[in-house]
C-alpha positions in Angstrom: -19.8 -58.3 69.2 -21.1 -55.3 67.7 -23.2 -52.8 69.6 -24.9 -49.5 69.1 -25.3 -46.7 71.3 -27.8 -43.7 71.5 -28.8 -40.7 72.8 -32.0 -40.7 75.3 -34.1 -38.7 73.1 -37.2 -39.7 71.3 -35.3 -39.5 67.9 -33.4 -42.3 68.5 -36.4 -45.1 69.0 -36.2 -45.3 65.0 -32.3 -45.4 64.6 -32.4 -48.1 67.9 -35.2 -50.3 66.1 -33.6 -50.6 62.5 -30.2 -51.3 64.3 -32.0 -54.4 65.9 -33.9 -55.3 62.7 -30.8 -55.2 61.2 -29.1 -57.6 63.3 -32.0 -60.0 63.6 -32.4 -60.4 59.5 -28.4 -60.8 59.3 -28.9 -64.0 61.9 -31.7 -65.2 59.6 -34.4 -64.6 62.1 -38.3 -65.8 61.5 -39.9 -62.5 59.9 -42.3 -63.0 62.9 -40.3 -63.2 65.6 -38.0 -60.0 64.0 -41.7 -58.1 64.5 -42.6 -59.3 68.1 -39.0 -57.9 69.1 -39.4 -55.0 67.3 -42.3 -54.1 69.0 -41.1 -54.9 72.3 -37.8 -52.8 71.5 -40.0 -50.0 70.3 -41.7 -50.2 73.8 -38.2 -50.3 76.0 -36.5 -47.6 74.7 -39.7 -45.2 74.9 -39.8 -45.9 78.3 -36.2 -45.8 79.1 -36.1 -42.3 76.9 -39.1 -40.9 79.0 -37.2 -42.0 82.4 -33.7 -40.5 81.4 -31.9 -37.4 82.1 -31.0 -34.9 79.3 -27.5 -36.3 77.6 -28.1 -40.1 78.7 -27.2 -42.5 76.8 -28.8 -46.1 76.1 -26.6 -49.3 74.7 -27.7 -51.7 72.7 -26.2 -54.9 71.7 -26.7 -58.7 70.8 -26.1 -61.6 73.7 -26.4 -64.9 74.3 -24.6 -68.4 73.8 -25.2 -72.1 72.6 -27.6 -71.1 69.7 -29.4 -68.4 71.9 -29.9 -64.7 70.7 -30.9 -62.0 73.1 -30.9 -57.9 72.9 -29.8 -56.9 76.0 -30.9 -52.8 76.1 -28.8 -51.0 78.8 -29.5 -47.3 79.9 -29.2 -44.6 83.8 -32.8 -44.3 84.0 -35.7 -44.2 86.6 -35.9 -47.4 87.8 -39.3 -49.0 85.4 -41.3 -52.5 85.9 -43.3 -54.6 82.7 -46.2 -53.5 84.5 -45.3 -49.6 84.1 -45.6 -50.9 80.2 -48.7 -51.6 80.3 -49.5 -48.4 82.6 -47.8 -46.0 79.0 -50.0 -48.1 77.2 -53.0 -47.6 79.1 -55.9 -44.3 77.9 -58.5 -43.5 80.6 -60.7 -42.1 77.8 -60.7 -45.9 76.3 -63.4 -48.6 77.7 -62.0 -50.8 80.4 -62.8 -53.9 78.2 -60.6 -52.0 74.8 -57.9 -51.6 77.7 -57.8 -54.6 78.9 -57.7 -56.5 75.3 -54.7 -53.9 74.8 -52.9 -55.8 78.3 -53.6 -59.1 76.7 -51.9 -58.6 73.6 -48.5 -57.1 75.4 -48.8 -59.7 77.9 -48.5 -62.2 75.0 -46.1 -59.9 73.1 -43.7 -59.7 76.4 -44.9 -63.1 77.9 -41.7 -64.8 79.1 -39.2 -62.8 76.7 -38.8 -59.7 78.3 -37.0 -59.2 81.6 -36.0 -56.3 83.3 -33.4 -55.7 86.0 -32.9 -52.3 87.9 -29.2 -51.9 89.9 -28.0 -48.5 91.2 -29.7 -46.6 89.1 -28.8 -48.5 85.5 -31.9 -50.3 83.7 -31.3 -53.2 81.6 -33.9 -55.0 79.8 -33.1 -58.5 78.3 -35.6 -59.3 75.2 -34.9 -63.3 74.3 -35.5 -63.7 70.4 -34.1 -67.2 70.2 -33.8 -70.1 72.9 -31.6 -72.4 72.1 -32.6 -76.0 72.2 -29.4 -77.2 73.0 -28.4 -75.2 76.5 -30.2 -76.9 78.4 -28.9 -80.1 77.4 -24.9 -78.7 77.5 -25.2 -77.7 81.0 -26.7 -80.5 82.3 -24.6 -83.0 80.1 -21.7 -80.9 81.5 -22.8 -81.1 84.9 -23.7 -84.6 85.0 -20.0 -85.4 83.2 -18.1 -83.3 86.0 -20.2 -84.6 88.8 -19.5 -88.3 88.0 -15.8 -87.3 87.6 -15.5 -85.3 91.1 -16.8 -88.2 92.8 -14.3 -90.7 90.8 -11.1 -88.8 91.6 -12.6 -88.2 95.5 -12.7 -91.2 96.1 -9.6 -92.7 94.1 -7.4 -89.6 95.5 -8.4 -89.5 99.0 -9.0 -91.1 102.0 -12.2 -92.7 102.9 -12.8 -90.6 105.5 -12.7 -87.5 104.1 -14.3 -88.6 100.8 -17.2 -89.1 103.5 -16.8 -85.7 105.4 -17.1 -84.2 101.5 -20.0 -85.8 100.7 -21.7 -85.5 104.2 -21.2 -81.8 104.4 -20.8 -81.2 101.4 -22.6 -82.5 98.2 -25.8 -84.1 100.6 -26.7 -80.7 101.9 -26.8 -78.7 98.6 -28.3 -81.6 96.8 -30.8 -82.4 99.6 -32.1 -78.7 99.9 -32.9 -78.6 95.7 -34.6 -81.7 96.1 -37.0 -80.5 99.0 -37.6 -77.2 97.2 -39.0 -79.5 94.5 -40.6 -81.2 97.0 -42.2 -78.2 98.3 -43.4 -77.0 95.4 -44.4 -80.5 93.3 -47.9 -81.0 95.5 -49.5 -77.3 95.2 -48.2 -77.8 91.3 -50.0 -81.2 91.0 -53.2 -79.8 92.4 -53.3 -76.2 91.3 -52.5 -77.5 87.5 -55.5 -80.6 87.9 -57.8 -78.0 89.4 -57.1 -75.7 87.1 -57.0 -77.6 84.0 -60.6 -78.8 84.7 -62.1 -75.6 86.1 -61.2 -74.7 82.7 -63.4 -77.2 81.2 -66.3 -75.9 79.9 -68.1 -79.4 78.7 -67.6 -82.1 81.8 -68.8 -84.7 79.1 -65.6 -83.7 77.3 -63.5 -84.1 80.4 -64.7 -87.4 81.3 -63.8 -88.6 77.7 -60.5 -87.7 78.0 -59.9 -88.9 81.9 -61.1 -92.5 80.7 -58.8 -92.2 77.4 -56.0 -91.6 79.3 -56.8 -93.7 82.7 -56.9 -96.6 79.7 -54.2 -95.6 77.8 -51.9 -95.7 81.2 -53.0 -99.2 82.1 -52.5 -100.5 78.4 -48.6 -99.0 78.6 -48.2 -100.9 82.1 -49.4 -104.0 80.7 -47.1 -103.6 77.7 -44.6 -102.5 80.2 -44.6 -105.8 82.0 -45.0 -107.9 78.7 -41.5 -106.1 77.7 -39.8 -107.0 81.1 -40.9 -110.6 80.8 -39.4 -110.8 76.9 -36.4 -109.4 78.1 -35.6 -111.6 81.0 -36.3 -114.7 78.3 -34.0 -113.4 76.6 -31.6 -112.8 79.0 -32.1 -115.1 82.3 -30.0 -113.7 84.5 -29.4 -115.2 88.0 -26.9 -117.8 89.5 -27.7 -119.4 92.8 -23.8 -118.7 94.2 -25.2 -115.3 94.8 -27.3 -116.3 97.4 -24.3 -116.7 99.9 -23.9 -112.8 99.3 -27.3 -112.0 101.0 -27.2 -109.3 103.7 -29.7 -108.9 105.9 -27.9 -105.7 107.7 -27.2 -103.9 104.6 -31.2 -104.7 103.6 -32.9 -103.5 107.2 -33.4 -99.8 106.1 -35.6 -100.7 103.1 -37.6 -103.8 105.2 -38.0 -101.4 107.8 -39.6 -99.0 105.0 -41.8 -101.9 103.6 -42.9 -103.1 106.8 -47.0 -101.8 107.2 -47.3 -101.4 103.8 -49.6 -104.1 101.9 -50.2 -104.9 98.3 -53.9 -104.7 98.5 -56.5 -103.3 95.5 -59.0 -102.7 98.4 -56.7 -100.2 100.2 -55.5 -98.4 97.3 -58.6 -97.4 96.0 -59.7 -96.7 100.4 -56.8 -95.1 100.3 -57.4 -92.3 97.8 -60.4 -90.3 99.9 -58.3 -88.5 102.7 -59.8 -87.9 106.0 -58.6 -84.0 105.9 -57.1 -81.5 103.0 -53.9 -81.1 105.4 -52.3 -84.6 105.9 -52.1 -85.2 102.1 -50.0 -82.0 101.4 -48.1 -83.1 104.8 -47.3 -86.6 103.1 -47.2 -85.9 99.8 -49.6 -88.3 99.1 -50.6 -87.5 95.3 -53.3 -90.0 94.9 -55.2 -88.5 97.6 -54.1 -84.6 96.2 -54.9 -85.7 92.8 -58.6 -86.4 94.1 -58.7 -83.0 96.0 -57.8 -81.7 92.7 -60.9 -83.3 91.1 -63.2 -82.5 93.8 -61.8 -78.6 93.3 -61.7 -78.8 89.8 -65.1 -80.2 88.9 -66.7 -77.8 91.8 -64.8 -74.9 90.1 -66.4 -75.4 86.4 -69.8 -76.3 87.7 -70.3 -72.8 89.3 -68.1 -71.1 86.7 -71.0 -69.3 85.1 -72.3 -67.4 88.6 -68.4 -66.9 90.1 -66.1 -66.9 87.6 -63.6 -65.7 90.1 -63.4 -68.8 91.2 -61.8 -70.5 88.1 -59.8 -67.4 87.6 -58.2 -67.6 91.1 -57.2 -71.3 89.9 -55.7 -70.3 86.5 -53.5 -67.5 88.6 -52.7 -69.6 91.6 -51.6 -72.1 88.8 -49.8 -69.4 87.1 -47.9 -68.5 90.2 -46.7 -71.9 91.4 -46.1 -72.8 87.6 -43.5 -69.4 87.8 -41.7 -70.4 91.2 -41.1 -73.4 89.3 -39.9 -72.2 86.2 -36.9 -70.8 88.6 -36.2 -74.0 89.9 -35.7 -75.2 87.4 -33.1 -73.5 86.0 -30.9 -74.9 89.2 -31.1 -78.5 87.3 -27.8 -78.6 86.2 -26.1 -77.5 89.9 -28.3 -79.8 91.4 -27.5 -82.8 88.5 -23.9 -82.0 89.6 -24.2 -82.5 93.5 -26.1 -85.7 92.8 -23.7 -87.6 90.6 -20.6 -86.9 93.1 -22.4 -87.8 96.1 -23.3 -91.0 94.7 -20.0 -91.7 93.2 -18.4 -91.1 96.3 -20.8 -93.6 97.9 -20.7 -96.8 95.8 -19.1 -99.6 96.4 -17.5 -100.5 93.2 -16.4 -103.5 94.3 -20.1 -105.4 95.2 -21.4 -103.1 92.3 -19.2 -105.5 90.0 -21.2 -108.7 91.6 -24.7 -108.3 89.9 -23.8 -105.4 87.1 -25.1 -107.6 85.0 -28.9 -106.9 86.2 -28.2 -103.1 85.4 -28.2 -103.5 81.4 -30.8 -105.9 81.5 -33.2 -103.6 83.1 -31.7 -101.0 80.9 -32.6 -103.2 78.0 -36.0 -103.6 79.1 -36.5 -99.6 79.5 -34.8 -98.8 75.9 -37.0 -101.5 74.3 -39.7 -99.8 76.2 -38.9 -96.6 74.8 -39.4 -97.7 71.4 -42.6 -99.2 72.2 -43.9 -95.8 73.0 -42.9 -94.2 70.0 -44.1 -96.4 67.8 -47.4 -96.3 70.0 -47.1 -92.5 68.4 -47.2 -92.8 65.1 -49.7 -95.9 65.1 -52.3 -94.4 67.3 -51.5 -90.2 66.9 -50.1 -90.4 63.7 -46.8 -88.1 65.4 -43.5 -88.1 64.1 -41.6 -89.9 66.8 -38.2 -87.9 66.0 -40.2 -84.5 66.5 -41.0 -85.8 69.7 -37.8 -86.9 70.8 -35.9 -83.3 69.8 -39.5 -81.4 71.6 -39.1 -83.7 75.0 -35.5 -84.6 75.5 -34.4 -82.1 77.9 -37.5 -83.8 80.1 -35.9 -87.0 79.6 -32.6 -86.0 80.9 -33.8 -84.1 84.2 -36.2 -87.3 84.9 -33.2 -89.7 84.5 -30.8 -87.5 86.6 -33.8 -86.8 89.4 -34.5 -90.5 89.8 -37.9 -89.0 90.6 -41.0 -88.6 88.5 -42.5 -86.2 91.0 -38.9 -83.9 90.5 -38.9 -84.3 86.7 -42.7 -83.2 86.4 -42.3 -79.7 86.3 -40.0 -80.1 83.6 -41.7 -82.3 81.8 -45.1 -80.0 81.6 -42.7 -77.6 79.8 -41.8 -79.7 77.3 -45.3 -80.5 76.7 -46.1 -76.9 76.5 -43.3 -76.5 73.7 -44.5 -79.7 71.4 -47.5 -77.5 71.3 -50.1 -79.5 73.6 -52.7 -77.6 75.2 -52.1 -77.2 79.2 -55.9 -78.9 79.5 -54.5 -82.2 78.8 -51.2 -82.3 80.1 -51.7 -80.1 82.7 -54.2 -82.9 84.1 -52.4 -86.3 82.7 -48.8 -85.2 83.6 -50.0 -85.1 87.9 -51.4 -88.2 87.4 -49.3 -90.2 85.2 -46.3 -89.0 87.9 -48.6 -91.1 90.1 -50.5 -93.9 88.9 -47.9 -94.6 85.0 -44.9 -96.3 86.3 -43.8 -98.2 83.3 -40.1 -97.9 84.0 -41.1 -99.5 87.7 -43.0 -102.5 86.3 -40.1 -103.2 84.3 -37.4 -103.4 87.2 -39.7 -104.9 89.3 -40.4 -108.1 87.6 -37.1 -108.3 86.0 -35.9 -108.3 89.8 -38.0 -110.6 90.8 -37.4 -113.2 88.4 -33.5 -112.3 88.7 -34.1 -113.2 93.0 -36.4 -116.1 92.3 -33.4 -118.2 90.1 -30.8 -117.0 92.6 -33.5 -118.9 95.4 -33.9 -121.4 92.7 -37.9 -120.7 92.9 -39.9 -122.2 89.9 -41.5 -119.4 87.9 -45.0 -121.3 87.2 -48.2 -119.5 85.3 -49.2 -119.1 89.1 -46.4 -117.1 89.6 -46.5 -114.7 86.9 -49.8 -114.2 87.6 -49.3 -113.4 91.2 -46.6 -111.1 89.8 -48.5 -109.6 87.4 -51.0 -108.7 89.7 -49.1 -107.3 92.4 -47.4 -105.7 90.0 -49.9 -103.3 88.3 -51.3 -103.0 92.3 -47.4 -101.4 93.4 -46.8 -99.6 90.0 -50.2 -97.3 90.9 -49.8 -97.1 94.7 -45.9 -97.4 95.3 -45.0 -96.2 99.1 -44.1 -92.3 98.9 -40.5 -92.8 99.9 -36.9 -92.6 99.3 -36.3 -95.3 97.0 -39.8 -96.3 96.9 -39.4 -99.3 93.9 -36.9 -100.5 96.1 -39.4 -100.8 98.8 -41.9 -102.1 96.1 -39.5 -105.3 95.5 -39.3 -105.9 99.1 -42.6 -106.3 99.1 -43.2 -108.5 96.0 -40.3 -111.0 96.0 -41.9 -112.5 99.3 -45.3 -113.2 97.6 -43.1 -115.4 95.6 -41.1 -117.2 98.0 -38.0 -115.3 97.5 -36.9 -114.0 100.8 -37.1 -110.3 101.2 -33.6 -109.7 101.9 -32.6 -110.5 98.9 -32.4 -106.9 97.3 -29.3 -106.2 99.6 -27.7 -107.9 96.1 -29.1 -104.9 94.1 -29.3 -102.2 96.5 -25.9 -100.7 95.3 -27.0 -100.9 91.8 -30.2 -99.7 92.3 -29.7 -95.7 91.8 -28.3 -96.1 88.1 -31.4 -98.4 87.3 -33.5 -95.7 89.1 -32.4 -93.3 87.1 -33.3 -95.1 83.7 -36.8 -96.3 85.2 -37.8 -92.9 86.0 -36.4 -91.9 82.4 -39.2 -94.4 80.8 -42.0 -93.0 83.6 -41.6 -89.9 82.1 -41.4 -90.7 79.0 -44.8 -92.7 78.9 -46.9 -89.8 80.6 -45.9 -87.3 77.8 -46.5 -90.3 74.9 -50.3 -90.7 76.7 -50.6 -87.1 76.7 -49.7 -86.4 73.2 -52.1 -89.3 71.5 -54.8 -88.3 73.9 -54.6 -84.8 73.1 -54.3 -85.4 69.3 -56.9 -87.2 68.9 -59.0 -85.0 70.8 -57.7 -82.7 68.6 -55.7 -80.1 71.2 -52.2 -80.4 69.5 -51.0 -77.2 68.2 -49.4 -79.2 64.8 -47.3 -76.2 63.5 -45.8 -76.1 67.0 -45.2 -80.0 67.1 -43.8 -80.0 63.5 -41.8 -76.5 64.0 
């Protein structure tokens, strides 16, 4: 690839700047984005120039792979920060308030384009002019594909045993320290982004408009949800009562053990969501009861705003922080995608898999239909173009389906949001609680479970019955134990309030982390739906963003 190089002298910022205009108008680059690069360039080289010995020289050339275009500027220079930018930028004879709009504008110029690494006295600054869509999506395809292979040939090619050892020592550790880094993280980022989001609300009258839209909107999906389920298994009445020889109650006793104290109870749910300190909640990851902190914080936050506005403004940076430390996890999705498809290939029994597969595509059935549901819940009530959506959100949809976890996808499903060009006050606030209380996907395997277990037990499905379920249902969907597997835990507790006993989900237990993934898929999926008809009708959609 063609590069230029220059001499560190002040002459050469003009002959460096035309060099990357030209390259960026040969690549047919937005005339906005060529001046926003421009302008950084301009800014890089003056400050490499200023930092570099007589007779140094500075490299500049084009980078970047799968669709993405970046100017990587190279040059032995005093080591220099974004922040000693803004310091060049910065005249003591200018008001504070004229310097500070100055930082603004460059902090919206750089934002996340420009980075800058310093390494044995050599400088280079990366300016990104062009993300591609579609790297995301090729490493994680790429990582998912090779993970589900490894595992294959492990455990076709060697012995049990050792396929074990491999996994044990192996795959689990890596994979189980990503996940608790998300872990770590995805509590202060569902509180810091609800407090912040309605600190940041200047009208509470407008807030509580758009909490009750979207508390609605996520109990009309469920409902549709279980509607969808129940369609499907009419079509599609899955269960023979042979398979009720192949109950284990062994292979069942981790997840009964897990179910055991918990109830399906409206009264202790909504109890349930007032903690009795600020400590335990973070400690258990309990986000109804952090999502009501958030409130509490948020709505304290806005009311005072006027006397101490450092108070909202230590939200919105707090926010910004954790927001950041996630951005960097993120970018491990694809290793950890990897690690998580050959450990559970290695694991599965292929052979008791086989039994019931038939309840996989059924639930999968169920979720697709669902799916559609939701974008034709777009257009109707948003008047969105479901394909924008679809090419704005996808990458969100692959990381929830490969986490198994809406609380793991959420951080990279709030950047998605922020890309389709939805202002962080909505999703920033219906995200958190859609990761909580929306569990379409859920409703869906739940009843379709239960009805596949209640023909195996040969249990009459009467109106009584799918009222029970329905109820219990919506009840599990908001208030699902915070566990591994916790659906899983959820149908151990329903089938029972049926008559179906509760070991019965030892027949889907091996199947039960590819439905997982696909249920998690359609959580996702209808948070960011919610969010974008709530925010567009409340008219906090950036359309030129959406449509771009």
């Amino acid at each position: 690839m063609e590069k230029k190089e220059l001499e560190a002298k002040t002459t050469s910022i003009s002959a460096g700047v035309e060099f990357v205009r030209s390259l960026l108008t040969e690549r047919k680059t937005a005339r906005r984005q060529i001046t926003q690069t421009l302008l950084t360039v301009e800014e890089v080289l003056a400050r490499m120039i200023n930092g570099s010995e007589e007779g140094g020289k500075i490299t500049i050339e084009p980078a970047g792979r799968f669709g993405t275009l970046n100017i990587r500027i190279t040059g032995q220079c005093e080591p220099f920060e974004i922040s000693d930018i803004y310091e060049d930028l910065k005249n003591d004879d200018q008001e504070e308030e004229v310097n500070e709009a100055i930082k603004k504008l460059y902090d919206k110029l750089f934002g996340d384009t420009l980075q800058i690494k310093n390494s044995e006295g050599r400088t280079t600054a990366v300016i990104t002019v062009k993300k591609s869509p579609y790297s995301s999506i090729v490493y994680t395809l790429a990582a998912l594909v090779l993970g589900i292979l490894s595992g294959l040939l492990i455990q076709t090619f060697l012995p049990a045993s050792v396929g074990k050892d491999i996994s044990t020592f192996f795959f689990t550790p890596v994979y189980t320290v990503f996940i608790n880094c998300l872990k770590l993280v995805v509590a202060p980022l569902v509180f810091f982004s609800i407090a912040s989001s309605i600190a940041d609300f200047t009208d509470l009258k407008a807030l509580g408009r758009i909490a009750v839209r979207i508390v609605i909107m996520y109990l009309l999906t469920s409902m549709i949800a279980i509607c969808v389920a129940w369609l499907t298994y009419s079509i599609f009445p899955i269960g023979s009562p042979e398979l009720s020889e192949a109950v284990s109650a062994e292979s069942a006793a981790s997840a009964l053990e897990k179910a055991e104290g918990v109830t399906i109870s409206i009264k202790d749910l909504l109890v349930g969501i007032v903690p009795t300190d600020i400590v335990t909640p973070f400690q258990k990851s309990d986000m109804l009861q952090i999502i009501f902190m958030a409130v509490i914080l948020g709505l304290a936050a806005a009311s005072v705003s006027a006397k101490m506005p450092e108070m909202k403004k230590s939200l919105i940076v707090l926010n910004s922080v954790i927001s950041k430390i996630t951005t960097v996890m993120v970018g491990f999705i694809p290793v950890m995608v990897f690690f998580s498809m050959a450990k559970m290939m290695i694991s599965m029994d292929i052979g008791s898999l086989l039994k019931v597969f038939v309840w996989t595509p059924v639930v999968y059935f169920a979720d697709i239909i669902m799916i559609v549901v939701y974008l034709l819940l777009l257009l109707i009530f948003a008047g969105l173009a479901p394909h924008r959506f679809i090419e704005k959100y996808y990458p969100a949809m692959i990381a929830a389906f490969t986490f198994a976890s809406s609380n793991a996808a959420l951080p990279s499903s709030m950047r998605q949001c922020e890309k389709m060009g939805i202002s962080p006050r909505i999703y920033s606030f219906s995200l958190p609680l859609g990761a909580t209380i929306n569990m379409d996907g859920s409703c869906i395997s739940l009843l379709i479970s239960a009805l596949f277990c209640a023909r195996i037990f040969q249990v009459p499905i009467t109106p009584s019955v799918m009222t029970t379920l329905f109820i219990a249902i919506m009840v599990l969907s908001v208030g699902s134990p915070g566990v591994p597997g916790g659906n899983l835990v959820c149908i151990a507790l329903l089938i029972p309030q049926i008559g179906v006993p509760a070991e019965a989900i030892s027949l889907i237990m091996g199947l039960y982390p590819l439905v997982g993934m696909m249920q998690t898929c359609t959580n996702v999926t209808g948070d960011a739906v919610v969010t974008a008809i709530v925010a567009k009708r409340e008219g906090l959609v950036d359309m030129k963003k959406f449509n771009s």
